[in-house]
N, C-alpha and C positions, 0 to 999 in steps of 0.2 A: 782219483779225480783227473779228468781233462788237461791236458796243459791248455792253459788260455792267454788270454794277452788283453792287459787293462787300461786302456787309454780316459783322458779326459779331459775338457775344458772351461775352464773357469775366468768368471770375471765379474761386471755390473750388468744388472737388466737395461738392455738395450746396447749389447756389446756384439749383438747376432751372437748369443750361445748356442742356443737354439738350431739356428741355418745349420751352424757350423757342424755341430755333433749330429745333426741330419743328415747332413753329403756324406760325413766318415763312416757314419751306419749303414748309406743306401752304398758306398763302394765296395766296405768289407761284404753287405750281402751280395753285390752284383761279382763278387770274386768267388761266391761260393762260399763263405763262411759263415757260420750261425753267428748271429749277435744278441744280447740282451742290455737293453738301453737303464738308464736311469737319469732322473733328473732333481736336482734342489734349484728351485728356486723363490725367489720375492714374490708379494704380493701387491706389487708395483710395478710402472711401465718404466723406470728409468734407476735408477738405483737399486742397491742392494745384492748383496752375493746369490749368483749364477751359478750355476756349474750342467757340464751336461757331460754321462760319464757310459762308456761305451766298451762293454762285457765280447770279446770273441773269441771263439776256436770253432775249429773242424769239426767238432762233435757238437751235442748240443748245450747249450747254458741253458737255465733257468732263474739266474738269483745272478744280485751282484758280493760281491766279497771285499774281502778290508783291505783290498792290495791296489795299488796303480804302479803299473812300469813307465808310462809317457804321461806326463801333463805340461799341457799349455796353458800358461799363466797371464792373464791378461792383466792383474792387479797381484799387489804382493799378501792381499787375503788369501788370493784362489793356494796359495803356499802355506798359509797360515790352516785355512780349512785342511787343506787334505793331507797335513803333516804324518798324521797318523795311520795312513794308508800307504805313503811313500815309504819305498823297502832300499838297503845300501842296491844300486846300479839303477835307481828310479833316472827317467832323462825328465829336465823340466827347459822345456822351452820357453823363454821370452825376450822381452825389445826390451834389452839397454836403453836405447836411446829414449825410452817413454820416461818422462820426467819421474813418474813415483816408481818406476822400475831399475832407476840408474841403484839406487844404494841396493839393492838384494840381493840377501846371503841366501846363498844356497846352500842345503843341512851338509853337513860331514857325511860321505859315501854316496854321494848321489851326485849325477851330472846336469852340468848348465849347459845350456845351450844360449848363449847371448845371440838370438838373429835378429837384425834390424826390417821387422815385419812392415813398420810402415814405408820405410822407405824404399822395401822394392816391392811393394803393390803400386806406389808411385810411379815407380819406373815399368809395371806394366799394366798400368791405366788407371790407377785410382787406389788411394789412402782405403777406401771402403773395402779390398778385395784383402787385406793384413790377414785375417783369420784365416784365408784361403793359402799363404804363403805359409802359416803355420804346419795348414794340410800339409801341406807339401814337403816340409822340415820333418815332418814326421810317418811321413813317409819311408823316406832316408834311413831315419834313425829304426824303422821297425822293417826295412826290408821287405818292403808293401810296393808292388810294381805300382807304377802310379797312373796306366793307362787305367785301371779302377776308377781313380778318383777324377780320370776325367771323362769314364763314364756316368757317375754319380755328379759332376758338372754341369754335363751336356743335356741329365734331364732336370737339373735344378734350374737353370736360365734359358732353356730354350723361347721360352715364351717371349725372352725381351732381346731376342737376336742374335745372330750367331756370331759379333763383333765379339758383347760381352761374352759371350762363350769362352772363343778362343784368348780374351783376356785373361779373363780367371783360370784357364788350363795355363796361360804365362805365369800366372802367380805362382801358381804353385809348384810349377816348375822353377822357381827361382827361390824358392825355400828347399828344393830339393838341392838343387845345384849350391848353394850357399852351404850348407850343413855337408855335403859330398866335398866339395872345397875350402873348406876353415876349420874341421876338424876330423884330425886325422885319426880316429879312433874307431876300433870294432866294438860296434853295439851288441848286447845279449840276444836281441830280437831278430826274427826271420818269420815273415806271417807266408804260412802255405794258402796256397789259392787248390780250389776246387771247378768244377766242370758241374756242382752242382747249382739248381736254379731255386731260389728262395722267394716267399714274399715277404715283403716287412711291413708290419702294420702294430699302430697301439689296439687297446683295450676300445676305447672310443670308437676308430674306426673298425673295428670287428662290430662292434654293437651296429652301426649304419649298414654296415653290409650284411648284416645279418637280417636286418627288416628290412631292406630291399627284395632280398634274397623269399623272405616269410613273406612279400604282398604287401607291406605296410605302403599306404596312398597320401597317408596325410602323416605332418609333425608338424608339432605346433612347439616353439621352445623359445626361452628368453636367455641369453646369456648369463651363466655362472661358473666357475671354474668350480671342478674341474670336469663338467659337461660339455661344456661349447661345443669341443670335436666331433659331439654325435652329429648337432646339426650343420656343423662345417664339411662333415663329411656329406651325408644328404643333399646339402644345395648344390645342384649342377647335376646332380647324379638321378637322385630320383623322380626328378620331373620326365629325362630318358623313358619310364616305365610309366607315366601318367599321372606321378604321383605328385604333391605342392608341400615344399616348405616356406611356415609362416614364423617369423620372429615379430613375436607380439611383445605389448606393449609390460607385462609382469607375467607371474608363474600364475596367478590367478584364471587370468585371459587365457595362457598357452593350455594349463587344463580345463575347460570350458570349450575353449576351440575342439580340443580334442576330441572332448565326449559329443560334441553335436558333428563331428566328421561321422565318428566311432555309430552313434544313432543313426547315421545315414547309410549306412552300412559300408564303409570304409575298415578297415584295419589300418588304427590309428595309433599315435603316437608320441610320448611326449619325454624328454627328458630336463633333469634338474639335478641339484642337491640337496643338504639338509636344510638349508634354510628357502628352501623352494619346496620342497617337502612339506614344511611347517603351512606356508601358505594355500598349499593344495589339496588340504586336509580334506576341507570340508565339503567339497565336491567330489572326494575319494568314497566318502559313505553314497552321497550321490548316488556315483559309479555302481554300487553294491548295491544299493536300493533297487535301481532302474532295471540293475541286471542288463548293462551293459559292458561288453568285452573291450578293454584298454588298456596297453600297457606303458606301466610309468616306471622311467628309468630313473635310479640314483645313484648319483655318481658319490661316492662318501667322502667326504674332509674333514680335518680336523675342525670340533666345537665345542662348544655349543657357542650360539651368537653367531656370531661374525668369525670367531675363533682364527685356525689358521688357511686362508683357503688356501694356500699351496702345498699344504701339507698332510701326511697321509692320516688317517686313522678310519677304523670300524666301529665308529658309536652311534652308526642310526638302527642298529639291527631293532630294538625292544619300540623306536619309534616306529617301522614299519610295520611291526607283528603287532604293535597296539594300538597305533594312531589314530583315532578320531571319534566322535563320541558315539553311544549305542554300542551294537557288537555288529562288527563289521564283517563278514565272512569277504576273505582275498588268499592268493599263494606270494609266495617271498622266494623268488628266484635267485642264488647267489651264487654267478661263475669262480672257477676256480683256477682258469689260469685265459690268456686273452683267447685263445681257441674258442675254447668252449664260451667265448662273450657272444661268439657268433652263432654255436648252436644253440646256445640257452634261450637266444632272443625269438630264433624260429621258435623254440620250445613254449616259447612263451606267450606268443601270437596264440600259436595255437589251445594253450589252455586258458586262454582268454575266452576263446570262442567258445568251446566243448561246454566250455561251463559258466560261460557270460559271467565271468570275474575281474574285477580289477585284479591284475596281474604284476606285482614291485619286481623288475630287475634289478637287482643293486649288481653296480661294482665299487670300486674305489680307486683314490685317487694314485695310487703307484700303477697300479692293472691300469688304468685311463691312458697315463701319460705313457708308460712304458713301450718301447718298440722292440717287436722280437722276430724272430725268422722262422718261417713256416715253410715246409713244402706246399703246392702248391694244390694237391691231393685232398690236405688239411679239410680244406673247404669244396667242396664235392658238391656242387649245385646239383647234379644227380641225385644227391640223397638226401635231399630238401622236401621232404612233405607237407603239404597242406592240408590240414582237417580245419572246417570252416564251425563243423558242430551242427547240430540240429534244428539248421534254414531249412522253410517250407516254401515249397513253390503253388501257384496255381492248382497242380495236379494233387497237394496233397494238405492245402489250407483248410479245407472241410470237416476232416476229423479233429479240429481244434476248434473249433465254434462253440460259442457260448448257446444256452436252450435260444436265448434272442437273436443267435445270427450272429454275434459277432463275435472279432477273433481273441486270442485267450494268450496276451504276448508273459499271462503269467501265471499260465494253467500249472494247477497242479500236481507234478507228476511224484511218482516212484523212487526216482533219480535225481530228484531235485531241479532238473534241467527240464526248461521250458519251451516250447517253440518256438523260433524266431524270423520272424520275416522282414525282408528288406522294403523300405519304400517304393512303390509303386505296384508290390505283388498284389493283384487282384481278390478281393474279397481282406487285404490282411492289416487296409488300417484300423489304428488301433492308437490310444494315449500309454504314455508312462511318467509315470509323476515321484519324485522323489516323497509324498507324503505315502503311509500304509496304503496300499491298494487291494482291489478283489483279484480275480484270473483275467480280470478284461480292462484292468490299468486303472479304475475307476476308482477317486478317492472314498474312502472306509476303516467307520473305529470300530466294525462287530468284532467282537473279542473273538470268535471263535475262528476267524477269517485271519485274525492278525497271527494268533499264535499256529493257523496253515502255513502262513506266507512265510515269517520266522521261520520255520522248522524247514520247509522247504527252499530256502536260502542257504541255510545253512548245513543240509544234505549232499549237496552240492561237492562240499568239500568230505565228507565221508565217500562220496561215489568215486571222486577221484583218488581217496587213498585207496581203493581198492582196486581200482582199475589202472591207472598209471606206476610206474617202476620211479620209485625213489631212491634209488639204491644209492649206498658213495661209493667214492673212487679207492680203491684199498692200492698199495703200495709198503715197499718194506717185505718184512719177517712175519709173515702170515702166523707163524707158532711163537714169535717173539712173547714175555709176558708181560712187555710195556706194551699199550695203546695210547697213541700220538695221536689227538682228532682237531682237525682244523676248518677252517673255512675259510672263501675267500682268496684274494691274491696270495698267502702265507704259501699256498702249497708248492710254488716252485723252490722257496726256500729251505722247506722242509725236505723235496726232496734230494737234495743236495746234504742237507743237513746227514740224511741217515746215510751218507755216503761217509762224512767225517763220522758218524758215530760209529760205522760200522771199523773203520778206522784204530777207532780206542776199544774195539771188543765189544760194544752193548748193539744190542740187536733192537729192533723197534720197529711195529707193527705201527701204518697210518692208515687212517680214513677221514679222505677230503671231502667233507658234506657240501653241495651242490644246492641243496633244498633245506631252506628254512621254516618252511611251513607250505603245503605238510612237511615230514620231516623224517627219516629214517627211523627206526625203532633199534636203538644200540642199544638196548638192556642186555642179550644174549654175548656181546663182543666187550662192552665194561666190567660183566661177571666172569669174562674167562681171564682177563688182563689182570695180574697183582697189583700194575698202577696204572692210571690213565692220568694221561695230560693234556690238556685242550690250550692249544696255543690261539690267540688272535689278538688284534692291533686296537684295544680299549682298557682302560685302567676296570672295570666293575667285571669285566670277565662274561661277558652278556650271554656268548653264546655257550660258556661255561655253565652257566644257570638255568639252560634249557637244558643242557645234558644230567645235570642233576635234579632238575624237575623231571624228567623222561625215567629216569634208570635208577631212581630212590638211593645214590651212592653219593658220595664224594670226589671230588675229581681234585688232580692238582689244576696248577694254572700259570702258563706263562705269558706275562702281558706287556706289550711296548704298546706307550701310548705320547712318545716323546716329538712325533709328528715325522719319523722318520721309517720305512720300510725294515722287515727285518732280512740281514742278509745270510745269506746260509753260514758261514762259520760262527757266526756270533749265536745262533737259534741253536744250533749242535752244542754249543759251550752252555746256555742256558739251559737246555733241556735237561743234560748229562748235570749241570748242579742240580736240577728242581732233583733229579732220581736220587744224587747223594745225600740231598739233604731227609729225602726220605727217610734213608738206610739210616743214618746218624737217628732221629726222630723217635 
């Protein structure tokens, strides 16, 4: 394993956690070193334990693990939380002088750092810049050049003047210089800088750039955590390329908007979560009726209800693949690590269109919030395709005419896929109505017409299994006779995991499923494995219950659904029990 270096800061919401563990991300990337972020927090604007906790080295991360070398303590919780991650030579920075900070013990084999954070942000322009002198404490203590972090500075405040700029580079220079002058000790830490160039981005904004990227013109979205950042990201940006974001009045409106963009022939757009999900149901069949191409993003949190929105879990997969009344034909798109948030989303534009599908990309809520370092290669607008699917223009609307002349937006083909023409193509208006229709949109109950249209809706999704690559991502011990299958954010954990298992001697074959519907056919890779284990972040094992509905076996099952991410050493220790308990069995 990597050597790495685990920093992190904690305190109350609305303490700038947030800001804070941003600048230390954007400087270790602009130094060249890979990062991988993690965050806990409330589901409140002012209270409540914070923390924001920051994965680096030279090489790359994936996952975050049970260890911190440096935290910044802004309350004597943030010490109480992360007790058990702190190892003997852990440094914790904090202000004495803050009234509930003055009595705190710091554990046996770990160092304090008492810096007086407010009072020399004071001294270089403002009580508000304290977190900024920690920067800079900890700098020091990690042997982190600090023209970094006053590059990660100078693009965090430029926008409000080069005064405050050069204040906040004061600050943190003066937690530098305080910690270099009042303690006289060698720290463990030295963080190597690189000449490499990274980008850093969450799960959220992959997903925004990624339907930029795919043509998407419209988004229609209401606030919900943990979505918001798709259309935070979008505002400012996609209007650039012609496009409009709308924050409407509920998730109801945002899907409705969507599908009368989507009907105008837009590549549209709409993101939520579960309980935006719930509300958007009923226009998702709609969507599949009309045989119009829209894709709807879900961002997953813990629930059900209101449950926990800041906290992680994967328990909308059976809502997606089932949700709404009749039988719905859609795909169920599920990135696997924030990369692929942004090929998926292309991927998904476009089998919206091919196959005039509602189209679920799920992610969830650690993949969202998470920020990690990309080369810049990653994302290769070069190799961004667009297939729009089978629009008909003036030149070729003829061969779809109904005996009376008109046009046929729901003729019935071979393929299941029907013509489609954008408003204003000559000879190609035409109605579409969410009630049963004929090939020319027109409401009808002739049975022999309804169970056409059925069949030919639902062919749709047979054409595409045969023609699109569902494959998963395989990783590990290709002859190993364990099978690891996952899905979801889990895979970066996981593959970290088979690095400690390979560690303890046990070999272990993965496959990270992408695609939940349609869906890989793992009968042949269940039947060669002696055990298979399907790890994901739900108590009922959801997507465990597809692979035993698929592959007529038994699988084991390892499931956190405690509202917390899992991190690779703890998923390595879980997995290697689920395998001994086997053996014992």
């Amino acid at each position: 394993m990597a050597a790495d270096f685990n920093w992190a800061v904690g305190g109350e919401a609305g303490d700038g956690i947030d800001s804070t563990g941003k600048i230390f991300a954007q400087a270790l990337s602009r130094a060249g070193r890979h990062v991988f972020t993690s965050k806990d927090f409330a589901s409140r604007i002012r209270g409540g334990y914070t923390a924001y906790k920051v994965r680096t080295s030279v090489d790359k991360v994936q996952s975050v693990v049970d260890r911190l070398d440096v935290l910044i303590a802004l309350t004597p919780r943030t010490i109480e939380e992360n007790l058990d991650e702190l190892h003997e030579g852990s440094v914790i920075i904090y202000d004495g002088e803050r009234t509930t900070m003055q009595d705190v013990e710091i554990p046996e084999g770990m160092i304090g750092l008492d810096v007086p954070l407010k009072s020399l942000a004071e001294e270089a322009g403002g009580a508000i810049m304290r977190n900024v002198v920690a920067l800079g404490a900890a700098c020091e203590v990690a042997e982190f050049p600090i023209e970094n972090l006053d590059s990660a500075l100078g693009k965090r405040f430029k926008d409000k003047g080069q005064k405050l700029v050069d204040n906040n580079k004061e600050a943190a220079r003066a937690g530098q210089s305080y910690v270099a002058d009042e303690y006289d000790h060698e720290f463990d830490y030295s963080l190597e800088t690189t000449d490499e160039d990274y980008v850093l981005l969450n799960g959220d904004e992959a997903i925004g750039m990624g339907a930029i990227a795919a043509g998407c013109r419209f988004y229609a979205g209401y606030p919900i955590t943990p979505a918001t950042d798709v259309m935070t990201y979008l505002t400012g940006r996609i209007e650039r390329y012609g496009g409009h974001v709308v924050q409407a009045e509920d998730e109801l409106s945002a899907i409705n908007m969507a599908l009368g963009a989507a009907r105008g022939g837009a590549r549209a757009m709409t993101a939520t979560s579960g309980p935006g999900i719930d509300l958007m149901t009923e226009t998702f069949g709609l969507i599949a009726t009309s045989e119009t191409p829209l894709v709807i993003c879900n961002v997953m949190r813990s629930g059900p209800s209101t449950g926990m929105p800041t906290k992680q879990e994967q328990g909308d997969l059976n809502q997606m693949l089932y949700g709404g009344h009749g039988e719905v034909p859609r795909f169920v798109l599920a990135p696997t690590t924030i990369s692929e948030c942004f090929w998926k989303t292309v991927e998904a534009f476009n089998l919206a269109e091919k196959y005039q599908l509602p189209v679920y990309l799920t992610a969830d809520l650690s993949m969202a919030v998470t920020e990690q370092t990309f080369s810049p290669e990653t994302f290769d607008m070069d190799e961004v395709e667009i297939d729009r699917g089978k629009v008909v223009d003036e030149t070729a609307i003829d061969d779809h005419m109904s005996e009376s002349g008109g046009f046929q937006p729901h003729e019935i083909t071979d393929d299941g896929v029907s013509p489609r023409a954008f408003p204003g193509t000559a000879d190609g208006a035409h109605m579409s109505t969410g009630l049963e229709h004929d090939e020319q949109g027109r409401r009808t109950e002739d049975t022999e017409m309804r169970v056409e249209q059925v069949d030919k809706r639902n062919r749709k999704v047979e054409t595409a299994r045969e023609r699109e690559d569902w494959s998963p991502r395989e990783f590990g011990d290709e002859d190993a006779d364990t099978l690891v299958i996952t899905w979801g954010s889990n895979e970066g954990a996981l593959a970290e995991a088979v690095e400690f298992l390979d560690e303890d001697g046990l070999d272990v074959r993965v496959l990270s499923v992408p695609y939940i519907f349609p869906r890989p056919d793992l009968a042949e890779d269940v039947a060669a494995a002696e055990t298979t284990v399907v790890v994901e972040c739900n108590e009922q094992g959801q997507f465990a219950d597809l692979v035993e509905h698929d592959v007529l076996e038994r699988v084991d099952r390892v499931n956190k659904y405690n509202g917390v991410r899992f991190k690779a050493d703890e998923l390595a220790a879980e997995i290697k029990s689920t395998l001994e308990a086997g053996v014992e069995a």
